[in-house]
N, C-alpha and C positions, 0 to 999 in steps of 0.2 A: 775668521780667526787666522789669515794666511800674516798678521803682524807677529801671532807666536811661533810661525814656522824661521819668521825674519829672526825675530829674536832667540831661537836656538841656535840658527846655524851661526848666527855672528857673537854669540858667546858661548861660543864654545861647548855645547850642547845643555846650556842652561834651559830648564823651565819657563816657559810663559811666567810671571804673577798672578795671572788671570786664570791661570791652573794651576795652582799652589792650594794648598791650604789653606785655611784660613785662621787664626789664631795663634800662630805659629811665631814663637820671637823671631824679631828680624825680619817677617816674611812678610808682605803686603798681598795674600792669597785671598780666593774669593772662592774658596767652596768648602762645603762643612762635608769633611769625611764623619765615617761613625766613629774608627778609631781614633781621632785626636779629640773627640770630643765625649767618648766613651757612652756608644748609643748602639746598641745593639736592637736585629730583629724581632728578638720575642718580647723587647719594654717598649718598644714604638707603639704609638696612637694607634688603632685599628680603623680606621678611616680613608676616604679618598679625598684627599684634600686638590682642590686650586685656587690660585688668586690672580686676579686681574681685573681689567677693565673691560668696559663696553664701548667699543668703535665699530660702525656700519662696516662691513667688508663684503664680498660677494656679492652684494647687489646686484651691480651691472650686469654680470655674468648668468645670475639665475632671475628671474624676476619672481617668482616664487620664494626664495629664502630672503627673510625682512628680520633686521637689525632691533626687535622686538620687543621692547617692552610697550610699544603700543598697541602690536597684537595682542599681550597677553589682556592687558587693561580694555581691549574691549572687548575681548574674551568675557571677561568676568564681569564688566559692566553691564553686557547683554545678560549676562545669568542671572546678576542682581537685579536688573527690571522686571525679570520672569519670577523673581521668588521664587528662584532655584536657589540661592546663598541664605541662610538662615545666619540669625543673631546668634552670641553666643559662641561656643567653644568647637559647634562644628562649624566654622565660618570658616576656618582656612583649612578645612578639609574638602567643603564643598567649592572653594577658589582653587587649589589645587586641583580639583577634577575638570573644570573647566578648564583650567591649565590644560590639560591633558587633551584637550578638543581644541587645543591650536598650537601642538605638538610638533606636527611636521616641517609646520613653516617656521619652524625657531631656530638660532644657529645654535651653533653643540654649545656654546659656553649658555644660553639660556637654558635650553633643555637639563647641563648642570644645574639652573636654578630649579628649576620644575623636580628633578632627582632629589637634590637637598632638601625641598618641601614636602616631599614625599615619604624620605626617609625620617624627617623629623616628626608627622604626622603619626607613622610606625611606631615609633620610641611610645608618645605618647596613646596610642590603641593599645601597646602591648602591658604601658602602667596600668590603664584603667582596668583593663582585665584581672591584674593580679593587684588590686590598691593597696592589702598589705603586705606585699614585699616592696623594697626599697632597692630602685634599679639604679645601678648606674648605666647602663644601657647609654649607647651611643647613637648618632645615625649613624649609618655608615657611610653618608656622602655630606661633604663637607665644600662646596662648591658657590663661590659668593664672588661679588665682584670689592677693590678692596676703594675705588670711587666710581661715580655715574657723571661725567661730564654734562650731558644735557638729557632735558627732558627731567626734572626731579620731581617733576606732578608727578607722574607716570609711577616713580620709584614709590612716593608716598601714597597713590593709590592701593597700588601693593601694600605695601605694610601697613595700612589698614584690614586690610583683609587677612596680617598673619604671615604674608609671605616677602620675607626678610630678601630681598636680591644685593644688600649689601652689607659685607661683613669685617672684623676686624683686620688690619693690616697684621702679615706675618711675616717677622724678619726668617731671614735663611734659616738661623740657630734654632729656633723655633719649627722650624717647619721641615728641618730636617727630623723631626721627632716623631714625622707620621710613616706609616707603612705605603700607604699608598700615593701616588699621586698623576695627575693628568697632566697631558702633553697639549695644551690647544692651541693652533695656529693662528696668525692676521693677527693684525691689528691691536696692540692692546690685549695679545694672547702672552702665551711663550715664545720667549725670543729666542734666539739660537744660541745666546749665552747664557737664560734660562735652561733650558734642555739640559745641558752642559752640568750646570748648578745640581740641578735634580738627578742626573746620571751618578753623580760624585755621592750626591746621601745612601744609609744604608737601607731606605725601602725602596 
């Protein structure tokens, strides 16, 4: 960002755009504050929200952490050979678990996948227990990627089993409406004008 440090000093101690607001007549901003958009802490989503993509990074560096949706998928392909995955409505309870048995070697933005299947699993253990009250109950992790460049067998294996690794795209305006949200680095993570973006919202 050293182009909005250029452009204060040479106008006269103006503003970036690029940290400006955003909606603002006249202003071509790019970040949603809560007060011009009247979004307060206590009416925010109660959730951990992130979006992005999935790009190989750290490889080289560790050869243990793998860019993984092919671990998880033979993760759970080995469990489904074993007649460890049942048919049915515990199927992506017991792919989640397996999930969990190749936890380590996942990068943080998967292991956000593995969390969001977890927590949505939750939502639904804690309906069946009580069937007649009417929840709205949330997960609390909200973690998806918003496309899959390569490997889409992989992604559709998953979501046969229940677990969703891709989810809908969310503009700023929108996504400044959640309380939480995660910082993930590389590739197809947060970028350092994301950061920025998500700094500016009120969660």
């Amino acid at each position: 960002h050293l182009h909005c440090f250029k452009h204060w000093s040479g106008n006269a101690g103006e503003v970036c755009p690029t940290l400006q607001a955003a909606g603002r007549e006249g202003l071509p901003g790019a970040l949603v504050f809560g007060e011009e958009f009247g979004l307060s802490w206590e009416n925010l989503i109660p959730q951990v929200v992130w979006r992005g993509a999935d790009f190989g990074y750290l490889g080289h560096g560790h050869h243990t952490v793998r860019s993984t949706s092919k671990e998880l998928v033979n993760k759970v392909s080995t469990w489904e050979r074993l007649g460890r995955i049942p048919h049915g409505r515990n199927k992506k309870r017991a792919a989640a678990h397996a999930m969990s048995h190749a936890y380590e070697n996942l990068l943080p933005r998967w292991q956000g996948i593995f969390w969001t299947a977890e927590a949505e699993q939750e939502v639904v253990r804690k309906s069946s227990a009580l069937p007649w009250r009417k929840s709205s109950a949330l997960p609390w992790a909200d973690i998806k990627f918003t496309r899959f460049p390569s490997h889409p067998e992989e992604i559709q294996k998953l979501e046969e089993h229940g677990i969703n690794a891709v989810g809908e795209r969310i503009e700023l305006e929108e996504l400044a409406k959640y309380k939480y949200h995660l910082d993930i680095g590389g590739g197809g993570g947060t970028t350092w004008s994301g950061t920025i973006q998500k700094l500016a919202m009120p969660g």
